[in-house]
C-alpha positions as CSV (number, residue, x, y, z in Angstrom):
1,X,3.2,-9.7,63.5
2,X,-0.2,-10.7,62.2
3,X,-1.7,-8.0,60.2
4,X,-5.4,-7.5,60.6
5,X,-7.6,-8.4,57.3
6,X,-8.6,-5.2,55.5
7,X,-12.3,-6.2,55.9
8,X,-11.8,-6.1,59.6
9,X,-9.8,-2.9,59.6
10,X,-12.5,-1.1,57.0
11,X,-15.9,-2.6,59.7
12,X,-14.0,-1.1,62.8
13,X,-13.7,1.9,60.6
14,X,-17.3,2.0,59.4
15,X,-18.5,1.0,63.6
16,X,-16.4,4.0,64.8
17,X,-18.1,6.5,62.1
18,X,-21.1,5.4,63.3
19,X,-20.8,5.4,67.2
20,X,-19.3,8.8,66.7
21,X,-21.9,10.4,64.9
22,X,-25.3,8.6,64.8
23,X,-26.2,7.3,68.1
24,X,-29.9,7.0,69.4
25,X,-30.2,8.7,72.5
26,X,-30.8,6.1,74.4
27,X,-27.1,4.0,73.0
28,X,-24.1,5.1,74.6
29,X,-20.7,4.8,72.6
30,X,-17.4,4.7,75.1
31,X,-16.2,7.9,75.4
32,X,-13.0,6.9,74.1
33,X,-14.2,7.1,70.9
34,X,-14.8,10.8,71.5
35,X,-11.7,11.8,73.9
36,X,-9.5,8.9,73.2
37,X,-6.6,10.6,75.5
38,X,-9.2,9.8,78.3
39,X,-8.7,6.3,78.2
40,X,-5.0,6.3,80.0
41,X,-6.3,9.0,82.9
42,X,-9.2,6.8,83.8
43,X,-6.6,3.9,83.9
44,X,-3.8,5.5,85.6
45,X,-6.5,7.6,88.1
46,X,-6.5,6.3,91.3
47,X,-10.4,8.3,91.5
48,X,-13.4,6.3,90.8
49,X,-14.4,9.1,87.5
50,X,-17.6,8.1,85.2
51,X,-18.3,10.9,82.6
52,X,-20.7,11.4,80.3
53,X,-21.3,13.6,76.8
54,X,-24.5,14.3,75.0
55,X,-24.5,16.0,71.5
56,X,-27.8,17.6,71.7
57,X,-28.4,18.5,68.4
58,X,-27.7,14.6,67.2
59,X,-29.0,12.7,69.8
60,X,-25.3,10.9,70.6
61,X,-23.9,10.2,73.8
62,X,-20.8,8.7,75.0
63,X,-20.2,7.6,78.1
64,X,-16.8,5.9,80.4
65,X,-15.3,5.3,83.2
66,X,-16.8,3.5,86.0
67,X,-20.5,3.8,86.0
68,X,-21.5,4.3,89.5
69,X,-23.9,5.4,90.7
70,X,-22.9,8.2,92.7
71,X,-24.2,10.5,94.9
72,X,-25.7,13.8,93.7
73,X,-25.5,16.4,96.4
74,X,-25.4,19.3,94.9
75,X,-26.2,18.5,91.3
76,X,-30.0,18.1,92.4
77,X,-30.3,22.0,92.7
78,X,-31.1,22.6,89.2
79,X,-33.6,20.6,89.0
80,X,-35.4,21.7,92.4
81,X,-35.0,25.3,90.6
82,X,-36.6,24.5,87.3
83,X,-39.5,22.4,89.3
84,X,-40.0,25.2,91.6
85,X,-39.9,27.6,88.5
86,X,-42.3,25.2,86.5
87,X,-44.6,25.1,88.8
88,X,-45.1,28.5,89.3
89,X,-45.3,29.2,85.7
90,X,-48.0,26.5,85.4
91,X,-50.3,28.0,88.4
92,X,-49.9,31.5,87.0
93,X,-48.5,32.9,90.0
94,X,-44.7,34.9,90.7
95,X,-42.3,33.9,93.2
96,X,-41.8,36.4,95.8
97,X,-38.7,37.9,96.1
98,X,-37.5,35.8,99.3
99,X,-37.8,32.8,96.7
100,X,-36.4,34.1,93.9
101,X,-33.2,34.9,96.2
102,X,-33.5,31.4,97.8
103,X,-33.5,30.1,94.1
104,X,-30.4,32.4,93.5
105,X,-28.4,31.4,96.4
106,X,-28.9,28.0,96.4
107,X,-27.7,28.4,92.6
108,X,-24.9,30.7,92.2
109,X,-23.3,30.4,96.0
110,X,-24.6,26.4,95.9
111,X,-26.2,27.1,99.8
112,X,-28.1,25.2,101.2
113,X,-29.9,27.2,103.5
114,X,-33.8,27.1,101.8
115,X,-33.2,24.0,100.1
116,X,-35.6,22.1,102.3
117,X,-38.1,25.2,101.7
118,X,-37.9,25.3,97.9
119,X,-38.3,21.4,98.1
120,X,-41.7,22.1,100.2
121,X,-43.0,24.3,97.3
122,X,-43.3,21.0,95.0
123,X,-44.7,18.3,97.6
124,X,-40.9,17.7,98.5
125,X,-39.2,14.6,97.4
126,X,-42.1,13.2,95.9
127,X,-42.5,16.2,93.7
128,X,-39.3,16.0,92.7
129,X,-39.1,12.4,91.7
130,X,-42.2,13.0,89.7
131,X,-40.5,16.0,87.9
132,X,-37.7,13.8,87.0
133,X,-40.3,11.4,85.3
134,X,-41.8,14.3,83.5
135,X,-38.2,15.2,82.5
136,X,-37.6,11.4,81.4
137,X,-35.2,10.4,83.5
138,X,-36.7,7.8,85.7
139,X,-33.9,6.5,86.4
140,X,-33.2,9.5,89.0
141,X,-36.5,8.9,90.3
142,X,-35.8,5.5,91.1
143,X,-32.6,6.4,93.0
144,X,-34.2,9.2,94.8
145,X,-33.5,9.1,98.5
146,X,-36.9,9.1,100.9
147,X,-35.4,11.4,103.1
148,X,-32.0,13.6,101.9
149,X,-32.3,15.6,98.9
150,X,-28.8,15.8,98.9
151,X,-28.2,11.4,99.2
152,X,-30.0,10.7,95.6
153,X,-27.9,8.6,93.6
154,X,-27.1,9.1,89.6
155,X,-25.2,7.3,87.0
156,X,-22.8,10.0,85.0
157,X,-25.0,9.4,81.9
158,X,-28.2,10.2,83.7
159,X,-27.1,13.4,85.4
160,X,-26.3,14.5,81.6
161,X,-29.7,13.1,80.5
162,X,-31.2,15.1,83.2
163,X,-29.0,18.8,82.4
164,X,-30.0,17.7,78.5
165,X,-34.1,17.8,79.8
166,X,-33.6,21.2,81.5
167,X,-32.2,23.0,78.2
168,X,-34.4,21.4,75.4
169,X,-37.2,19.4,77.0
170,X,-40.3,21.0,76.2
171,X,-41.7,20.0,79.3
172,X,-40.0,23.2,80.7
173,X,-41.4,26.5,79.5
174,X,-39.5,28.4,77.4
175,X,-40.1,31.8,80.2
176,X,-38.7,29.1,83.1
177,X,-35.4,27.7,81.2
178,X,-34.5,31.5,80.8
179,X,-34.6,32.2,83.8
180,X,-32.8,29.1,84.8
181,X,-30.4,29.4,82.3
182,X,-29.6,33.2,84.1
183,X,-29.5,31.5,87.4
184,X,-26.7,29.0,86.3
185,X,-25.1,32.3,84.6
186,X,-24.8,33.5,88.3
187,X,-22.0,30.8,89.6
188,X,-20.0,32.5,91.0
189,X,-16.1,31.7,90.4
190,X,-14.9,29.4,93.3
191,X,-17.9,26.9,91.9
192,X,-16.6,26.8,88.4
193,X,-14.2,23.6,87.9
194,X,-14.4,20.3,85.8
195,X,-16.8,20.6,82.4
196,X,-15.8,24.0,81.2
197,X,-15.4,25.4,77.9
198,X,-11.7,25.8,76.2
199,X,-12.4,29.3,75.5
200,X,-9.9,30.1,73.3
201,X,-11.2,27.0,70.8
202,X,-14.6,28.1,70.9
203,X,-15.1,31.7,71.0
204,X,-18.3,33.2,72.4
205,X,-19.5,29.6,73.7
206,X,-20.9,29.6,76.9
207,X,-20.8,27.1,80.0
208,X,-23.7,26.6,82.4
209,X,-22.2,25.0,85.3
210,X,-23.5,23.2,88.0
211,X,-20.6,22.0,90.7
212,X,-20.7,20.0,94.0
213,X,-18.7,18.3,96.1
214,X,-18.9,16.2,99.8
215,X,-16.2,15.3,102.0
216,X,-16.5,12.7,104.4
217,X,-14.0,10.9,107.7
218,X,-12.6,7.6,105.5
219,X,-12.8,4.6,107.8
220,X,-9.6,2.8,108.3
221,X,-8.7,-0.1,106.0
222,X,-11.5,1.0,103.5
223,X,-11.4,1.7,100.3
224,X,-14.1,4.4,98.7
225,X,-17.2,2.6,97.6
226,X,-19.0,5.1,95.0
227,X,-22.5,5.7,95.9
228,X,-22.3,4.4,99.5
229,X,-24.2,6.6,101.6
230,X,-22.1,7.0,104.9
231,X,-24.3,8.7,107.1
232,X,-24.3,11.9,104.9
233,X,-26.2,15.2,105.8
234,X,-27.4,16.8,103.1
235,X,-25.8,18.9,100.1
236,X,-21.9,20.4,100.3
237,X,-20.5,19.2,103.8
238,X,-17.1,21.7,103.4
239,X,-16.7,25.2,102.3
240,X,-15.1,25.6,99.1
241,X,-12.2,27.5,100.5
242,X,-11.2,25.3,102.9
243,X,-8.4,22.9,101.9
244,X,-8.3,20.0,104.1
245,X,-4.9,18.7,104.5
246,X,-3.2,15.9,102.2
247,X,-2.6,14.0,105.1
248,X,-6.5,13.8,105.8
249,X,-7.7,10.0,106.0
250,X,-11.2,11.3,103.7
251,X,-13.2,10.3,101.0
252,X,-13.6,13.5,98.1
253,X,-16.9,13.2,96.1
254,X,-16.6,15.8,93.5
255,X,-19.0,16.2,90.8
256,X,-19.4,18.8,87.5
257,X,-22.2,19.4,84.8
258,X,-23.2,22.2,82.1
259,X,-25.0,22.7,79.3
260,X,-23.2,24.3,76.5
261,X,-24.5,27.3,74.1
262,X,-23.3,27.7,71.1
263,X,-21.8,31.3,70.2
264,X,-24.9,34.2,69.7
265,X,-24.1,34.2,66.2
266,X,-25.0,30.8,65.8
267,X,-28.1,30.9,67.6
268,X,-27.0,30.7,71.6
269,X,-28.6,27.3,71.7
270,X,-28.1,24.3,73.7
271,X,-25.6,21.8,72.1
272,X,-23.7,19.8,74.5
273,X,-24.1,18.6,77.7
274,X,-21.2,17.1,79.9
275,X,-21.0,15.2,83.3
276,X,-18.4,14.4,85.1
277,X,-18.8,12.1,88.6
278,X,-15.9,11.1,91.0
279,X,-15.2,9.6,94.7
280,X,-12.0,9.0,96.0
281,X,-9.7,9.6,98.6
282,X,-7.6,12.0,96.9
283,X,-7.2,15.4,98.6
284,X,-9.8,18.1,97.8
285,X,-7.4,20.3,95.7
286,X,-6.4,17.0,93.7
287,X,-10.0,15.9,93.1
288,X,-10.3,19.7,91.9
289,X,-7.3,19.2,89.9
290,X,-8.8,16.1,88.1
291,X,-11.6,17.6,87.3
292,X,-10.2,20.3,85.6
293,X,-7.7,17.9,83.1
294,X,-10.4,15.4,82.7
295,X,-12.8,18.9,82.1
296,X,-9.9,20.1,79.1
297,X,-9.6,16.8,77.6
298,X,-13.4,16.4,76.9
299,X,-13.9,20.4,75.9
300,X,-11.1,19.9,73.4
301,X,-12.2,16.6,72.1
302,X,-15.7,18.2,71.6
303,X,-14.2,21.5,69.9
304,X,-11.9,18.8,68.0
305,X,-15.2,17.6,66.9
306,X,-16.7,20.7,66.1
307,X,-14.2,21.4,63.5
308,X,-14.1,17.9,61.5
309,X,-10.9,17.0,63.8
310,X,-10.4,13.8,66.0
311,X,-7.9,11.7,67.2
312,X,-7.7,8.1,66.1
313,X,-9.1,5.8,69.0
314,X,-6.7,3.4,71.0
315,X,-6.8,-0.3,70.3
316,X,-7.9,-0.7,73.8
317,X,-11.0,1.2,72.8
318,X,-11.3,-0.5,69.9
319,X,-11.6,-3.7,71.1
320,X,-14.3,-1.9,73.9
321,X,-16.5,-0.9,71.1
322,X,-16.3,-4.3,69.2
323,X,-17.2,-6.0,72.8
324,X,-20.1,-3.7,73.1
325,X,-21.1,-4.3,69.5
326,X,-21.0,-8.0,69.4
């Protein structure tokens, strides 16, 4: 066997360092270089998965799996309560309690009942698009359906760039991320799966978790095509505890994303964020089930990181990074 010249070994060295560490915001490494056990889920996974990571304190990002984009659903809530809760702020006036409980429910219990109502408190679609632009994330903007709030289309990276502008942009007023910070504290427990927080690694961190998911008839013959809007209505089609049989021809779209606080002690500030995306025709309780491994192997690769600990990426990453590089 052909043994790689040190020079080569030392620059792959030196490029890892780097991608690992010292990203612009704006550069995504793979995310193998963070969670390098990732790479042979996303492989073997019969889901389409993208996922995303943002260090918030030093700008990186890593990003994998298939890009998309997929469709939001649910994840849009957060926003729709920070731009509801902005504007508000802005015009000097309170929310009345029949808002602030359609804020809450629409949050913690994920209903969409007001959603439409909220929506019509910032000019509706339009407003919102134009909150993701003050936010910086066009990109959301410019996948915005011009109808469903719940058929807007996001690439795992952008959904993270998006949770990233609602816990540190200062666009949002300090008095409004509070309170949406409380509102994501409200989840309750049948909406907490995918990017959670290994407690036991990271005592007195805290997640704030956004979840969502969509079920939709498969057609025969077809295979799941991520971002495809099939006739969808609007927001969380099923009922969380409803578990559709395995024998179901269906297409599972099944999304995650928090902002993680740092223990009181340290401060209780925002330091990561972390997205995970997926469609596929797995069962509901399977997509549930890969959400949760691919959630662990992320939270421990970023508490990995947190210590001074990481694994050693996989050639096959390797070889991803040099591509990206070159």
């Amino acid at each position: 066997m052909r043994r790689a010249p040190t020079g080569w070994i030392a620059s792959v060295s030196v490029l890892v360092l780097l991608l690992g560490s010292t990203l612009p915001v704006r550069a995504d490494a793979p995310i193998c270089v963070l969670a390098p056990r990732l790479d042979a889920v996303l492989r073997q996974s019969d889901a389409f998965v993208g996922i995303a990571v943002i260090d918030l304190e030093t700008k990186t990002v890593w990003a994998g799996g298939v890009s998309g984009p997929y469709a939001m659903h649910s994840m849009v809530k957060p926003a729709i309560a920070w731009a509801v809760m902005t504007d508000a702020h802005e015009q000097g006036r309170e929310l009345t309690r029949l808002q602030r409980d359609a804020l809450f429910y629409m949050i913690a219990w994920s209903q969409n009942a007001d959603v439409n109502t909220l929506l019509g408190m910032i000019d509706g679609l339009s407003g919102l698009s134009r909150y993701y632009e003050r936010l910086g994330v066009s990109e959301l903007a410019a996948l915005q359906h011009e109808s469903r709030w719940g058929s807007g289309r996001s690439r795992p990276v952008d959904l993270a760039r998006l949770f990233g502008a609602l816990a540190v942009s200062s666009e949002v007023p300090g008095p409004v991320r509070a309170e949406g910070f409380d509102l994501l504290r409200e989840t309750v427990d049948q909406h907490l799966w995918g990017a959670t927080i290994p407690n036991r690694r990271l005592i007195g961190w805290e997640s704030l978790i956004k979840t969502g998911n969509f079920i939709l008839a498969a057609p025969v013959d077809a295979a799941p095509v991520v971002g495809a809007d099939r006739q969808d209505s609007d927001g969380d089609e099923l009922e969380l505890e409803a578990d559709p049989s395995d024998d179901e021809e269906q297409i599972v779209r099944m999304n995650s994303a928090a902002i993680w606080l740092d223990a009181p002690w340290l401060g209780g500030r925002p330091r990561y964020v972390i997205a995970i995306m997926q469609e596929s025709e797995l069962s509901w309780s399977r997509s549930r089930t890969l959400q949760n491994e691919l959630g662990a192997i992320v939270g421990n690769a970023v508490a990995d990181r947190l210590i001074k600990k990481s694994e050693t990426p996989t050639d096959h990453c390797l070889k991803r990074v040099l591509y990206a590089v070159n």
